[in-house]
FIKOLZA-1660 file (N, C-alpha, C; in steps of 0.1 Angstrom, whole numbers, plus 5000, padded with zeros to 4 digits):
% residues 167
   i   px   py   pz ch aa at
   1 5340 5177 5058  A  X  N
   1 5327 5170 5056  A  X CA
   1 5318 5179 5049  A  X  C
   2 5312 5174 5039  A  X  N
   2 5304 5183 5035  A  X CA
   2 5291 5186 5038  A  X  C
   3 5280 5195 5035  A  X  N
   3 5268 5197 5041  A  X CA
   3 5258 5191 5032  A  X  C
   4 5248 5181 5037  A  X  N
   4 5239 5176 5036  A  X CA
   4 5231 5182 5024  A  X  C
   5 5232 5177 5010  A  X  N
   5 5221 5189 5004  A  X CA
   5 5205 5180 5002  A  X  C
   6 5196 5191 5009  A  X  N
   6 5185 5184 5007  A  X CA
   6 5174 5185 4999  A  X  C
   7 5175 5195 4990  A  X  N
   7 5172 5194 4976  A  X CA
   7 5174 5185 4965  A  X  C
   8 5189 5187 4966  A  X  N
   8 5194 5173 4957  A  X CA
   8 5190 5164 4961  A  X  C
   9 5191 5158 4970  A  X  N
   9 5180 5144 4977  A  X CA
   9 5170 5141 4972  A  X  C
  10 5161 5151 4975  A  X  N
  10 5146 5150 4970  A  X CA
  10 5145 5145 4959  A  X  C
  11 5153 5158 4947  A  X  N
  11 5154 5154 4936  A  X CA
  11 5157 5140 4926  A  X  C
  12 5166 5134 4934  A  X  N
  12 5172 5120 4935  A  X CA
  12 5162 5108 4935  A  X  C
  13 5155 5112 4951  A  X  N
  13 5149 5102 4956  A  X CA
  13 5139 5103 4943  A  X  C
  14 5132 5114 4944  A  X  N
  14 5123 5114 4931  A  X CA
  14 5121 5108 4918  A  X  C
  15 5139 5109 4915  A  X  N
  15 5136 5103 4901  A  X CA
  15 5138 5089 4902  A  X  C
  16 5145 5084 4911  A  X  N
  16 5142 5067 4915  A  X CA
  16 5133 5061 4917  A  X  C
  17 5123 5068 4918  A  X  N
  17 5105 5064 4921  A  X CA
  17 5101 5061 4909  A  X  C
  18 5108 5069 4896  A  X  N
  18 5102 5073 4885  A  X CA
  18 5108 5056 4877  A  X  C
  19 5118 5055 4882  A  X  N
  19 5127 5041 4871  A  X CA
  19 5121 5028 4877  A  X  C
  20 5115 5020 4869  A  X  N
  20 5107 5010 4868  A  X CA
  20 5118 5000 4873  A  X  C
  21 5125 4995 4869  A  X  N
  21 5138 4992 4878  A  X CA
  21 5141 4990 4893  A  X  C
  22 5142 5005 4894  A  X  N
  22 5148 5006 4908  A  X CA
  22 5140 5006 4923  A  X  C
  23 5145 5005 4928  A  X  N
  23 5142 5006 4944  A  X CA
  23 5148 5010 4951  A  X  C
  24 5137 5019 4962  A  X  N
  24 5146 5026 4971  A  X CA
  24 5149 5020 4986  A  X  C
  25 5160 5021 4990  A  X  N
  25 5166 5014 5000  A  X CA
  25 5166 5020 5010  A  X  C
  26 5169 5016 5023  A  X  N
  26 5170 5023 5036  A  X CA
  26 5189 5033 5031  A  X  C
  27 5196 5025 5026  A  X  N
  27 5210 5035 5019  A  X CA
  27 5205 5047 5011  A  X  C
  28 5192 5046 5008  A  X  N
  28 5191 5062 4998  A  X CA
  28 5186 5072 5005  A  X  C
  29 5180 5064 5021  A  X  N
  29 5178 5075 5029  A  X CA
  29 5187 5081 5039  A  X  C
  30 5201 5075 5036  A  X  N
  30 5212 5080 5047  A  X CA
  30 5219 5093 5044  A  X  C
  31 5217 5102 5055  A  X  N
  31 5223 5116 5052  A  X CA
  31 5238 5119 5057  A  X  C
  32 5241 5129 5052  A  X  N
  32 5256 5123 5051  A  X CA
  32 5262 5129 5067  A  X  C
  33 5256 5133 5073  A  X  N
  33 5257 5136 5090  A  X CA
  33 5246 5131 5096  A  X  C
  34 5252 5131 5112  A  X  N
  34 5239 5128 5123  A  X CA
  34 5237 5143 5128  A  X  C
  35 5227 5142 5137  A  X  N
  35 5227 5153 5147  A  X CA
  35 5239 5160 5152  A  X  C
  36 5243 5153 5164  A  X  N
  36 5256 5152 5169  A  X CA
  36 5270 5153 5162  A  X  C
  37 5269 5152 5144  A  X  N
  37 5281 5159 5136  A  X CA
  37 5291 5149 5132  A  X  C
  38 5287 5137 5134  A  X  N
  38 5291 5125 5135  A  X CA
  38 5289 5120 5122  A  X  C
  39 5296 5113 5113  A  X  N
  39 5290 5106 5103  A  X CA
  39 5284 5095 5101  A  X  C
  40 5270 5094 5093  A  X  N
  40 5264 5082 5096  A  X CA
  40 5268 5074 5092  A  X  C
  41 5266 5062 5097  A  X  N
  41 5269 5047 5091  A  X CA
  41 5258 5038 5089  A  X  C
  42 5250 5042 5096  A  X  N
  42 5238 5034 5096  A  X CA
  42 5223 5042 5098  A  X  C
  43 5212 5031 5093  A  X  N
  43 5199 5042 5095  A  X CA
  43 5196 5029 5103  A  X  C
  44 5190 5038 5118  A  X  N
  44 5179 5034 5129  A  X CA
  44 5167 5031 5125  A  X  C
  45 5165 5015 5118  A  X  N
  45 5146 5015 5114  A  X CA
  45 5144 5011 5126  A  X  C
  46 5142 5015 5144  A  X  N
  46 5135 5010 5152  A  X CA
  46 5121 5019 5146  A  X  C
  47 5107 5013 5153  A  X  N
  47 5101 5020 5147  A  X CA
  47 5098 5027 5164  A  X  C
  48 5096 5040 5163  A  X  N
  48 5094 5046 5178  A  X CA
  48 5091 5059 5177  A  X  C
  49 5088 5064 5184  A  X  N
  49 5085 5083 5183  A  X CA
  49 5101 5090 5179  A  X  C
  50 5106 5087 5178  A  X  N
  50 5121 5093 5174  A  X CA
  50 5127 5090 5156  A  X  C
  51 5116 5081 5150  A  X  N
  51 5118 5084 5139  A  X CA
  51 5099 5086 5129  A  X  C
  52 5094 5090 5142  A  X  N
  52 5081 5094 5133  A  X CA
  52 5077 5104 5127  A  X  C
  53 5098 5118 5121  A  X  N
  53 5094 5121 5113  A  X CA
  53 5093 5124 5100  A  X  C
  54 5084 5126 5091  A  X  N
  54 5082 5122 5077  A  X CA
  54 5091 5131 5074  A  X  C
  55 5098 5123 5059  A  X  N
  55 5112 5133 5055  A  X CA
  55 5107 5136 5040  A  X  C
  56 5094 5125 5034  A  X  N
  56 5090 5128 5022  A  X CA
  56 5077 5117 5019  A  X  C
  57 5074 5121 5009  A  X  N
  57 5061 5116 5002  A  X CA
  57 5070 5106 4993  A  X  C
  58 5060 5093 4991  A  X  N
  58 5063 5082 4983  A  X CA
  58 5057 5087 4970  A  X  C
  59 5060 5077 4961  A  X  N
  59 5053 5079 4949  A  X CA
  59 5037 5079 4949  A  X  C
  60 5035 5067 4960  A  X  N
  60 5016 5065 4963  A  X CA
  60 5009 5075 4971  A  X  C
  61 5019 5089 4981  A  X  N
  61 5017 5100 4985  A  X CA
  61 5017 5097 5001  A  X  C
  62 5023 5084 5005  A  X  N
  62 5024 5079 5020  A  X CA
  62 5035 5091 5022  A  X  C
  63 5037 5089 5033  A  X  N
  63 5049 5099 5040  A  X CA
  63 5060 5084 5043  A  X  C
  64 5071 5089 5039  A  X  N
  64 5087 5081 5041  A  X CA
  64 5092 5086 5055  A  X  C
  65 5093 5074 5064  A  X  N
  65 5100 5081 5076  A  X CA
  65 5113 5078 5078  A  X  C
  66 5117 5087 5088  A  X  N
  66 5132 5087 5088  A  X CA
  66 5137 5073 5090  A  X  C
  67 5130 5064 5093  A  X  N
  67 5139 5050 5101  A  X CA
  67 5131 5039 5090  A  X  C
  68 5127 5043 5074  A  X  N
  68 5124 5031 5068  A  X CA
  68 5114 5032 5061  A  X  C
  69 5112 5027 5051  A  X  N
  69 5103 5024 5043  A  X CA
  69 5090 5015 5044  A  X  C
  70 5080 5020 5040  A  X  N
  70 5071 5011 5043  A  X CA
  70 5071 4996 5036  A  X  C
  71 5067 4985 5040  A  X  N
  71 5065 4974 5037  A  X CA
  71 5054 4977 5025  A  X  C
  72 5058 4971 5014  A  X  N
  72 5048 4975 5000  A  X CA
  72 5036 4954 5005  A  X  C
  73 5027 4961 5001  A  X  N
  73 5012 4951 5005  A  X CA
  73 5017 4938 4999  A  X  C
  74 5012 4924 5008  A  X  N
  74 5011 4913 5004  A  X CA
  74 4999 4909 5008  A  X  C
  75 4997 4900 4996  A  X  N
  75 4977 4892 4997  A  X CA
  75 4981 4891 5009  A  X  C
  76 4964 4888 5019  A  X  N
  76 4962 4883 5036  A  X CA
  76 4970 4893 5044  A  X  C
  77 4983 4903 5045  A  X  N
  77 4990 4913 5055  A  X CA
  77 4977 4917 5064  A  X  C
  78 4983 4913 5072  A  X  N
  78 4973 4922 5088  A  X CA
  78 4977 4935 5090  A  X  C
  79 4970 4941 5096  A  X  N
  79 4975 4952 5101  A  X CA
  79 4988 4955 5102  A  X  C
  80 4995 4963 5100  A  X  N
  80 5007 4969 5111  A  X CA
  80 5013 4986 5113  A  X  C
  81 5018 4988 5116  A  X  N
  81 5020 5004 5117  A  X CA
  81 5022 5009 5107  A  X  C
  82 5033 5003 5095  A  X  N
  82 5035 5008 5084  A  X CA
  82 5026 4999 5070  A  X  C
  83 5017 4997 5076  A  X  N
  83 5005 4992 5067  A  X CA
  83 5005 4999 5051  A  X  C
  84 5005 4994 5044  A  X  N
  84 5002 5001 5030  A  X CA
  84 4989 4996 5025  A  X  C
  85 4983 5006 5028  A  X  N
  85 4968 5010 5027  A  X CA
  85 4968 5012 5011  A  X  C
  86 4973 5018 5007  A  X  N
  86 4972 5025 4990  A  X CA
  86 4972 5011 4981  A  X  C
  87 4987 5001 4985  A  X  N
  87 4989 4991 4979  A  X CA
  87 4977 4986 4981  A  X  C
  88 4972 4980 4986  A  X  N
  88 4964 4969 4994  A  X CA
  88 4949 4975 4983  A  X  C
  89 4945 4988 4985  A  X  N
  89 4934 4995 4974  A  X CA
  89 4936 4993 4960  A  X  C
  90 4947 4994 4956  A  X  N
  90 4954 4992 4938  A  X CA
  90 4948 4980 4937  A  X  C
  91 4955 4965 4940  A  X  N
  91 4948 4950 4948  A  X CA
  91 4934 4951 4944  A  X  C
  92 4931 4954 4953  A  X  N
  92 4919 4953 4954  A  X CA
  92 4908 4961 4941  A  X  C
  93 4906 4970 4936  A  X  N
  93 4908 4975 4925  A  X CA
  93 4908 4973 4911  A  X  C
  94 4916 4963 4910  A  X  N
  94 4920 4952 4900  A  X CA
  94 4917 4939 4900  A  X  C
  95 4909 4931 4912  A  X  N
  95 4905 4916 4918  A  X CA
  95 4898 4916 4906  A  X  C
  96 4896 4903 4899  A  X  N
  96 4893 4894 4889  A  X CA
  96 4891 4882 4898  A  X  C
  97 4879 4878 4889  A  X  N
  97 4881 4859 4896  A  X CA
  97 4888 4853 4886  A  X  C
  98 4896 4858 4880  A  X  N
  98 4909 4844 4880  A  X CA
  98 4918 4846 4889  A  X  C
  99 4914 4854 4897  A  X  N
  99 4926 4858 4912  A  X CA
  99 4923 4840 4914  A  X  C
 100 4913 4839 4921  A  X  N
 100 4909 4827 4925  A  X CA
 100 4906 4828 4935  A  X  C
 101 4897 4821 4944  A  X  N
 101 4891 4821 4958  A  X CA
 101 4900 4824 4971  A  X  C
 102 4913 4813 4970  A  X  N
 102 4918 4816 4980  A  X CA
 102 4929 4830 4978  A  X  C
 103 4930 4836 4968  A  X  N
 103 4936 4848 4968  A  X CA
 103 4925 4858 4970  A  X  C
 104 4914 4861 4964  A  X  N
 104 4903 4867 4966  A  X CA
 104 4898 4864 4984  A  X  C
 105 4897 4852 4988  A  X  N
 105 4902 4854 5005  A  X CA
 105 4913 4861 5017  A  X  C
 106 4922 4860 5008  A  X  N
 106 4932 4865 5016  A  X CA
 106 4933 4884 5012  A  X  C
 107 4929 4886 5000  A  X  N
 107 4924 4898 5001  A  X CA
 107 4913 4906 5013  A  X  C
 108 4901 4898 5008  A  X  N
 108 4891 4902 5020  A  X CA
 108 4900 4901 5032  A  X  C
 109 4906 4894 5039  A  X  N
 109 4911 4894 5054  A  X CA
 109 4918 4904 5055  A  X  C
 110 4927 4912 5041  A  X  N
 110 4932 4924 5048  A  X CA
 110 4924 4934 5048  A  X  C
 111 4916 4936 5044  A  X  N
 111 4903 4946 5044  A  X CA
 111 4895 4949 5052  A  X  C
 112 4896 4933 5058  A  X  N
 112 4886 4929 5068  A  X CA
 112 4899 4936 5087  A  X  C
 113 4907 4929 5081  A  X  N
 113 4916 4935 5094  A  X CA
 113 4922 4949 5095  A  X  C
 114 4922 4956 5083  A  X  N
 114 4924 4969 5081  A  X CA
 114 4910 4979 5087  A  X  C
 115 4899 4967 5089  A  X  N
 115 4883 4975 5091  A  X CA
 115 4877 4984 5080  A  X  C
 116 4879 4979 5065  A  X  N
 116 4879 4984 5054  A  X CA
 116 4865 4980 5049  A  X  C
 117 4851 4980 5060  A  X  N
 117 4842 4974 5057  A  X CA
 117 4834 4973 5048  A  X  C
 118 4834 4985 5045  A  X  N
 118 4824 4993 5033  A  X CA
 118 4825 4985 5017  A  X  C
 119 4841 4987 5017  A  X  N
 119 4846 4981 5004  A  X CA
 119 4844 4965 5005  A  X  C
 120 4846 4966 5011  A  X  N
 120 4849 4949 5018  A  X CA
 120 4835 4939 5014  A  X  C
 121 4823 4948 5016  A  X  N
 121 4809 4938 5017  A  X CA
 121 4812 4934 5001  A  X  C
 122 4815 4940 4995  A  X  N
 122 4812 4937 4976  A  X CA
 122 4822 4926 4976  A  X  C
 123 4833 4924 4981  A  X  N
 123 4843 4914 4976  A  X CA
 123 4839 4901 4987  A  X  C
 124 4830 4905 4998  A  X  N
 124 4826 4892 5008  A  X CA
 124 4812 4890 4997  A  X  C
 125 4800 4889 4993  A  X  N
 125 4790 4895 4983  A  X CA
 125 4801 4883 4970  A  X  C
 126 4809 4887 4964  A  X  N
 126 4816 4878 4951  A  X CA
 126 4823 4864 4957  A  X  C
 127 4827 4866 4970  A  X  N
 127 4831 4851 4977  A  X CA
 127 4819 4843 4981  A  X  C
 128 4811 4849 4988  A  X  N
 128 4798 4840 4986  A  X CA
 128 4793 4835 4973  A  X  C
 129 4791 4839 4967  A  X  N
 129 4786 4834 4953  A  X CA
 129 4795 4823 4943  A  X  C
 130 4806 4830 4946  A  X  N
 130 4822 4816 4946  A  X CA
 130 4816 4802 4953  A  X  C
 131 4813 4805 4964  A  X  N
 131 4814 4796 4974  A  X CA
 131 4800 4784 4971  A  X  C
 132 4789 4790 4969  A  X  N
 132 4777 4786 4967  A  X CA
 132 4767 4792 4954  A  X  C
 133 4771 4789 4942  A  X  N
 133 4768 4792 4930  A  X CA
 133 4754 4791 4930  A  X  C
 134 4747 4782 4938  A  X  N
 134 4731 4780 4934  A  X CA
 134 4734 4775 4921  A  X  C
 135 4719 4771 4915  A  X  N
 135 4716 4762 4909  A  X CA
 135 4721 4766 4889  A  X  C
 136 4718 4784 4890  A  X  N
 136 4723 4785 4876  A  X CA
 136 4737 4794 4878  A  X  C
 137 4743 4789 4872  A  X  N
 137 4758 4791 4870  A  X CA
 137 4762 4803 4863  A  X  C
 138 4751 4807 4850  A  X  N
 138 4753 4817 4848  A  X CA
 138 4751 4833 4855  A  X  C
 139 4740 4828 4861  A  X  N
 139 4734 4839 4870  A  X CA
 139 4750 4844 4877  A  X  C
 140 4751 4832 4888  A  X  N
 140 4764 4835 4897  A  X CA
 140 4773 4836 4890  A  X  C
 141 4777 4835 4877  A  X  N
 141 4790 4846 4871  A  X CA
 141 4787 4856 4868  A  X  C
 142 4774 4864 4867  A  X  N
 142 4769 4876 4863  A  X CA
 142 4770 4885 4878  A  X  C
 143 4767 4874 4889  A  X  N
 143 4767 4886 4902  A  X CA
 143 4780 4885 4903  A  X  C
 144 4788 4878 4901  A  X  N
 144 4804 4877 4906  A  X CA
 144 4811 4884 4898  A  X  C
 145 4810 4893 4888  A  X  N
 145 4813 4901 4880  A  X CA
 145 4808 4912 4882  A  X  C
 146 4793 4915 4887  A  X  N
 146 4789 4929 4893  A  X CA
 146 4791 4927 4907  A  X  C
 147 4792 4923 4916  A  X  N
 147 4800 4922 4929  A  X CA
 147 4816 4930 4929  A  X  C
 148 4827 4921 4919  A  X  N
 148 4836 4927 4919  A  X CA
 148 4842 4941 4912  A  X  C
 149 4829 4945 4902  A  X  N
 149 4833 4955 4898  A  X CA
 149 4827 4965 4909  A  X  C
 150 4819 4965 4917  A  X  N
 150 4815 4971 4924  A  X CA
 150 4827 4972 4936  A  X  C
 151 4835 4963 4937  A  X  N
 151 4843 4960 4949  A  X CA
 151 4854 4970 4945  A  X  C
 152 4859 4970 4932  A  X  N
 152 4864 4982 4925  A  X CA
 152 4864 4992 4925  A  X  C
 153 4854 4996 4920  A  X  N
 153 4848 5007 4920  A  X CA
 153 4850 5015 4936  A  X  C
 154 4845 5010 4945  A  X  N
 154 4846 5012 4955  A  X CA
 154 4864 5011 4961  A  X  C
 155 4871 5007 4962  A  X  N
 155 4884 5008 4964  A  X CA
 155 4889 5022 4956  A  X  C
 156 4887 5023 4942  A  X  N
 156 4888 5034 4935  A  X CA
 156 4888 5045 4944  A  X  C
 157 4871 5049 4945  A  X  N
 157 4868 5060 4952  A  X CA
 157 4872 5060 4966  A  X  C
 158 4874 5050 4976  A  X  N
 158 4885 5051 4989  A  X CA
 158 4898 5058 4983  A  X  C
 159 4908 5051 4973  A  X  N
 159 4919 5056 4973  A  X CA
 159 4917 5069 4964  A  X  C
 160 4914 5076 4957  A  X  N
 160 4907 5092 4956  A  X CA
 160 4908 5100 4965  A  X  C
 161 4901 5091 4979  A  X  N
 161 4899 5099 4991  A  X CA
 161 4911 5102 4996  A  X  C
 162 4920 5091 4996  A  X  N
 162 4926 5093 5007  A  X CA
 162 4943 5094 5002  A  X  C
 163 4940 5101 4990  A  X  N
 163 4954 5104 4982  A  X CA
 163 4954 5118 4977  A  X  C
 164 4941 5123 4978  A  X  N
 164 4935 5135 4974  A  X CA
 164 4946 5146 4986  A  X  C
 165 4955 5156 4976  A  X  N
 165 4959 5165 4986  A  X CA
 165 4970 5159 4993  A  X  C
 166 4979 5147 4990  A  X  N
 166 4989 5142 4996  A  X CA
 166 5003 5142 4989  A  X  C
 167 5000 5146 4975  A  X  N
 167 5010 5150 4965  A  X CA
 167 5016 5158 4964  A  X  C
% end
């Protein structure tokens, strides 16, 4: 049996991130022994304290844990432990109103359920104005355009923050 190399891995994993193509699988994180000397067969995604630990940084600078990959962000996702925060800011970041209302809703809700307030008021701020244009129409596409770039803007400078130093 041979020994685990974990350089090569890295290396590996790394350039798989890089191919527009590919994806990485719970199989790219299987090492070629267990603890116990046993060969693996399978990777444990329970999620639990026994696989909370990080074996590497993603491309977006999350930490990869041993039992799985994070779920990459869908409009409206609630909370959950392997929440992708980064995704969910890129999203948001790039909102347009040709998203359209009820995508531009289901965005705010994960923002809103992530407690992402700050950012959050500028894209609740562009749904109102969606919602109730008032009387000139131009006006309300002039604030629905500085609303969301503001909503941007602000996701930007969150994900800056919180990627800064995770590479």
């Amino acid at each position: 049996m041979s020994k685990f190399n974990h350089g090569k891995w890295i290396k590996q994993y790394k350039e798989s991130l890089l191919e527009k193509d590919s994806k990485v699988t719970l199989k790219d994180l299987l090492h070629t022994t267990k603890v116990d000397g046993k060969k693996a067969d399978k990777v444990d995604i329970k999620i639990g304290a026994e696989n909370d630990l990080a074996i590497e940084k993603d491309k977006d600078g999350m930490d990869v844990y041993a039992g799985g990959l994070r779920e990459a962000y869908q409009l409206g996702q609630g909370w959950s432990n392997d929440f992708d925060y980064v995704g969910m800011l890129k999203v948001g970041s790039q909102a347009t109103y040709e998203m359209g209302l009820e995508n531009l809703q289901k965005l705010y809700d994960s923002f809103e359920d992530v407690n992402y307030h700050s950012e959050n008021k500028f894209l609740g701020y562009a749904i109102d104005e969606i919602e109730n244009p008032g009387q000139d129409a131009n006006q309300a596409q002039e604030n629905i355009e500085r609303d969301l770039a503001d909503f941007a803007r602000a996701c930007m400078e969150t994900l800056k923050d919180i990627t800064k130093g995770k590479m």
